[in-house]
N, C-alpha and C positions, 0 to 999 in steps of 0.2 A: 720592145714594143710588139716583136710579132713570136711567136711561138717558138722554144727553146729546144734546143734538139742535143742531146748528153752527148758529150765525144766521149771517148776512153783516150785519156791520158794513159795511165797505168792500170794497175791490176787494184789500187785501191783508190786512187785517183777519177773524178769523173768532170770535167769541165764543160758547164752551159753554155755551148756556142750555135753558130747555123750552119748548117751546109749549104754553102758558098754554089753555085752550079757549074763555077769556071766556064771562060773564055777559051779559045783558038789564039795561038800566036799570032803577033803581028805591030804591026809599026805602032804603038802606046807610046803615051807620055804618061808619066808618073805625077803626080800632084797633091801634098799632103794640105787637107783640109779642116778645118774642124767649126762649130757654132757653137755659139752661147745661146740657153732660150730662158725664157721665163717660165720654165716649167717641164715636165717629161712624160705628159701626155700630149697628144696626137692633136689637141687641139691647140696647143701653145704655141707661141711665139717665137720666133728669131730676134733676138736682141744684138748679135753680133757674127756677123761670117769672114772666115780669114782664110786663105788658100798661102803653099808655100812653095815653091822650087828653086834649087838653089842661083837661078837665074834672077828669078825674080819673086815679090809676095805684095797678098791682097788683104787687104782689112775695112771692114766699114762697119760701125754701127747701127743701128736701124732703130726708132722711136717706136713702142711696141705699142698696143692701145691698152695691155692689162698691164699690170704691175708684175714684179717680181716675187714669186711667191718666197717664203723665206729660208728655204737652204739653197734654193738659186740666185739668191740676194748675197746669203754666204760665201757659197763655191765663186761666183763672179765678180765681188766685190763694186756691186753697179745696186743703182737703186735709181728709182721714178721721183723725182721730187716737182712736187707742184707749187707751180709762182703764179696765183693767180689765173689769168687765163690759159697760160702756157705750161706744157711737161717738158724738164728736162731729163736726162741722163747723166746720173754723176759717176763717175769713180772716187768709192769709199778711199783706194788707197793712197791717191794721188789727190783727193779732194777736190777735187776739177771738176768742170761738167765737160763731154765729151759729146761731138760734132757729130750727128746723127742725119742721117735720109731716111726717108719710106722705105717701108718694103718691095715695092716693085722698082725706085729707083736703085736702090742696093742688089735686088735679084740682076736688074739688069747691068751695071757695071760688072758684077762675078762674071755674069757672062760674055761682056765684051772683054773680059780680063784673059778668061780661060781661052778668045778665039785669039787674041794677041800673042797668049804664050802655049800656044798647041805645039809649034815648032816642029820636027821631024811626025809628031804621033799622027800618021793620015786616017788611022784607025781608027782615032777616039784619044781621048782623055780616060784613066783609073785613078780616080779621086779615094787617095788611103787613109784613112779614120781610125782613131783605136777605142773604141767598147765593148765593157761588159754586155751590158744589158744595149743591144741595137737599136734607136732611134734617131739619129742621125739621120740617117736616110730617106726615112718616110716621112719627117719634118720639112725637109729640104723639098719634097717632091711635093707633098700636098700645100705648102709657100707658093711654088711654080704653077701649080695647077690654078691655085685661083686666079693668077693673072695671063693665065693661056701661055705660060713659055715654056709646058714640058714636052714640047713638041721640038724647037729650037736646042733643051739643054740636051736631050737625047742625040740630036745630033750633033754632039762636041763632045759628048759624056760616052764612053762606053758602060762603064760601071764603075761597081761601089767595091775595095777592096777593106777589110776591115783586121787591123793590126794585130787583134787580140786573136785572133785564130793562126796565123800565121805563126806567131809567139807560142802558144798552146802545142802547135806541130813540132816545131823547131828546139824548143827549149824547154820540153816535159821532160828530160832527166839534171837538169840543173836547179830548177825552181818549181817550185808551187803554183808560183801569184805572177800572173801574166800581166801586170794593171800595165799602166801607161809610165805611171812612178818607179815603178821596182824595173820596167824594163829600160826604163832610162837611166838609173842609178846603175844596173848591172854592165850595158852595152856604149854606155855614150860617156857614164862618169859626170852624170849631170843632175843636180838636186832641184828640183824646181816645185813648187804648190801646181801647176798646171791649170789654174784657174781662171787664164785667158784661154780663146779662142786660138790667136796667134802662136802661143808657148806648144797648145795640143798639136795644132799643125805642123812645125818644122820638128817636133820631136817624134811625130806620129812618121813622116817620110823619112829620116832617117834613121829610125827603129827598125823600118823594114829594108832601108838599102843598109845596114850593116849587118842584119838575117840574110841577108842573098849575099854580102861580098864575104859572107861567112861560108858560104857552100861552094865557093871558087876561089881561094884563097888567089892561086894561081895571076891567075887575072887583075887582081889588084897589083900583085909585087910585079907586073909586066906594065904595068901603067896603059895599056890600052883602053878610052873611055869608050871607044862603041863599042867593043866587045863584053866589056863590062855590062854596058848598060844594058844591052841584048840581052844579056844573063839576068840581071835583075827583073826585067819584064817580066821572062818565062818564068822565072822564078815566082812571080807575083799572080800572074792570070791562074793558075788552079783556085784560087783564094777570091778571086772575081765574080762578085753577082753581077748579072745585067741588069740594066735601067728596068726591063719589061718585068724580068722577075721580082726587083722590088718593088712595080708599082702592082703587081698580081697578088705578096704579100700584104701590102697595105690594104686592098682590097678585101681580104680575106681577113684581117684584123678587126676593121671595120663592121661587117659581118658579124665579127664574135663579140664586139661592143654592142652589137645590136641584140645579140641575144642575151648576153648580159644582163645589160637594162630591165629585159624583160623580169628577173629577180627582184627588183626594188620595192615591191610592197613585203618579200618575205625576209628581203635582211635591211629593210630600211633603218631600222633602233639601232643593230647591232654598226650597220655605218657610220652612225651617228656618236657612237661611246669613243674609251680609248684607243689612242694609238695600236695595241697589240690588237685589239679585240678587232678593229677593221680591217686589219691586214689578213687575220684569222678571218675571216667574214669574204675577204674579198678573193681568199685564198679557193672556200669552196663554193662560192659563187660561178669562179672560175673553172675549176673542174665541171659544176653541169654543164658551162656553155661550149668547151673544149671539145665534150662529147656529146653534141648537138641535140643537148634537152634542153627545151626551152619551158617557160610556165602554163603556159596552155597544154605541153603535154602530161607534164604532171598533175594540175588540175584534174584533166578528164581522167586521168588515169587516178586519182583517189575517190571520183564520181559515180565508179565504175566498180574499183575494187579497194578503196578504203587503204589502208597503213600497207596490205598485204601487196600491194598493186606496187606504191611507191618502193617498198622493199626491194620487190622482183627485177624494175626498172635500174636501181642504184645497186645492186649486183651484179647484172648481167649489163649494161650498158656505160661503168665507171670501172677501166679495170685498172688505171691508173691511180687509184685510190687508198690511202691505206684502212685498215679499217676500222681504226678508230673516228675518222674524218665522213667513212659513212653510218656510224650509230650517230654521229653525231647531226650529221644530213637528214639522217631518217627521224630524228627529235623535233628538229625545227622544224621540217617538214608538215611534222603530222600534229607539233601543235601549234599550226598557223593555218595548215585547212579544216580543222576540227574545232566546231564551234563549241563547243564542252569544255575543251580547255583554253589554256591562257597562254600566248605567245610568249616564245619567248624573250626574255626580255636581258638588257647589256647588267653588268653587273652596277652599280652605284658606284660611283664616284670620289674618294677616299683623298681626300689633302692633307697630308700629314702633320704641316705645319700652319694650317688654316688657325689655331684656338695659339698657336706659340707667340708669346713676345722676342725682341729680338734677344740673346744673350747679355748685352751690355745691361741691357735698361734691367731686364729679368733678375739679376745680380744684385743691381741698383735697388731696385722692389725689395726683393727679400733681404737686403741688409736694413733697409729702413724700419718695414716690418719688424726686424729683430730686435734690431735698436730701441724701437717705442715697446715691443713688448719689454723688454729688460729695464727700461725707465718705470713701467707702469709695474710690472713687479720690484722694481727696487722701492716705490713710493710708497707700494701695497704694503710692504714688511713695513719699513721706517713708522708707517703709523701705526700698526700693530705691533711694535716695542716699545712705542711711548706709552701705548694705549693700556699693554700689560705692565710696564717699569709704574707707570701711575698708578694702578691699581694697586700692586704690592708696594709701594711706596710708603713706610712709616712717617706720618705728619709729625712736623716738630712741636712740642707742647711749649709755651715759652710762659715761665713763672710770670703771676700775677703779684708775688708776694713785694710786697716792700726789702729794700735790702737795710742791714742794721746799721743805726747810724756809728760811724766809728767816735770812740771817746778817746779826748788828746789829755792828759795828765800832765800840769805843770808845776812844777817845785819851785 
């Protein structure tokens, strides 16, 4: 959700993660969390929040007001089913409908949950999550904010620790693929789809307490658990953002949504077509607002200085760019402020099997077809052999003549 920042695994290796701003040691509790939402932008829903430690765990659903768009309907196995005046919550794989609260009743249980099980952390809570792509965080915060408890979660929350980087650190000479699957199959021996909330959670916290009791082997085979668990903290706070810095991220995301937007009369079509073609679309839409060009500055600047202007701007102010992505910037560009030509426009739309019948029938067709043609040519001949046999056919002449009466001779 907020801005990707390349680590160097290796020398040909590059992994999209954040730079965490780490914490100061100190009295933490650990707590692996995760949500289910209805979608993975910034404006969606919490459908389900689950926390875990090995003391204890939390889970509640939550009645979302949109629906589940449909790879979050996949990944979760949950769907919005409406009975007349009422929404339920089903679980597809259990077939059950599932016991849901509001959102601010669920925000606020999480957090009488997490003031219940703080237990030694005088410090705070480090709530451990594991993603690729970080949203998490700024779903949970901007949830809180609407109902004025990010003030409250702050004080119980130090921060947000996220698994996938800790992974990334720790096990960049044994694997590639940090996911939450491959590091649970590698470290725990555990196969799971991970498409609950609750499953992400207690596999997310001990992904990362067997990363730390990996770097003190010691410790374990001594059975001491504060010392242990001391280690696993320290071990965990460099990997720590604070509540402030993600809500200063979001802030700053927000912002680049806002300049964003500002593109939507020049890639509106192209939003609108395929799959590939908006992600391609939304791709360098993102680059200018990244590099804080917004539409009113390229406007004045083709107002000013026409294709040369825009050129100069997406050279010298896109260095993140490759440069095929800026001939192509500078096309759309100039033929969407230049009234002479014609925007451009998404490619047409192509269904391969639009004009196909299915195979079965399609078979079916053309043997009948063949059949009536091979009747209609078998019938065609049959009369033209009669037709020729008659023609050359010699008629029989049958005598007209009397026959001779035979003569009997008696003696």
């Amino acid at each position: 959700m907020v801005q990707d920042q390349p680590v160097e695994v290796d020398e040909k290796t590059k992994v999209s993660a954040r730079a965490p701003k780490g914490i100061e040691e100190g009295h933490y509790r650990l707590v692996g969390w995760g949500i289910d939402t209805t979608g993975r932008r910034l404006i969606d829903e919490i459908c389900q929040i689950a926390a875990y430690t090995t003391a204890s765990n939390f889970s509640q659903h939550i009645m979302p007001f949109s629906d589940l768009n449909p790879s979050s309907r996949r990944r979760h196995n949950l769907r919005i089913v409406n009975l007349g005046r009422y929404r339920m919550l089903k679980n597809l794989k259990t077939n059950k409908f599932v016991k849901t609260k509001s959102e601010v009743s669920a925000l606020t249980d999480f957090l009488n949950w997490l003031e219940n099980n703080r237990g030694d952390g005088t410090d705070g809570i480090i709530l451990v999550y594991h993603e690729f792509r970080k949203t998490s965080p700024g779903m949970l915060l901007e949830a809180l904010r609407r109902y004025n408890l990010i003030e409250r979660f702050s004080r119980i929350v130090k921060g947000f620790a996220n698994g996938f980087n800790i992974a990334a650190a720790n096990c960049k000479n044994t694997t590639k693929s940090f996911s939450l699957r491959v590091m649970s199959r590698m470290l725990l021996n555990k196969e799971d789809d991970f498409g609950n909330a609750v499953d992400r959670a207690q596999a997310s916290y001990e992904v990362v307490v067997h990363l730390g009791q990996g770097e003190r082997p010691d410790l374990n085979a001594s059975g001491d658990g504060n010392d242990l668990e001391k280690h696993i903290i320290s071990f965990v706070c460099p990997f720590v953002n604070p509540v402030g810095a993600e809500e200063e991220e979001v802030a700053g995301f927000k912002v680049l949504l806002e300049r964003q937007n500002t593109f939507r009369p020049v890639f509106g079509a192209l939003l609108k077509a395929t799959l590939p073609e908006r992600r391609h679309a939304s791709h360098l839409r993102r680059l200018l607002a990244e590099n804080n060009i917004d539409y009113e500055k390229l406007k004045t600047a083709y107002e000013n200085g026409a294709k040369n202007a825009i050129e100069e701007i997406l050279k010298n102010e896109v260095p993140n760019a490759k440069e095929k992505d800026l001939v192509e910037l500078l096309e759309i560009l100039d033929c969407f402020f230049d009234p002479e030509k014609k925007a451009i426009q998404p490619k047409p739309r192509f269904f391969a099997n639009q004009n196909r019948r299915p195979k079965g029938r399609r078979q079916i067709v053309d043997n009948n077809k063949e059949n009536t043609n091979k009747n209609v040519n078998n019938n065609a001949a049959t009369d033209n052999d009669s037709t020729v046999a008659n023609i050359h056919e010699t008629p029989k002449i049958e005598s007209l003549e009397e026959p001779e009466p035979v003569t009997t001779v008696v003696q």
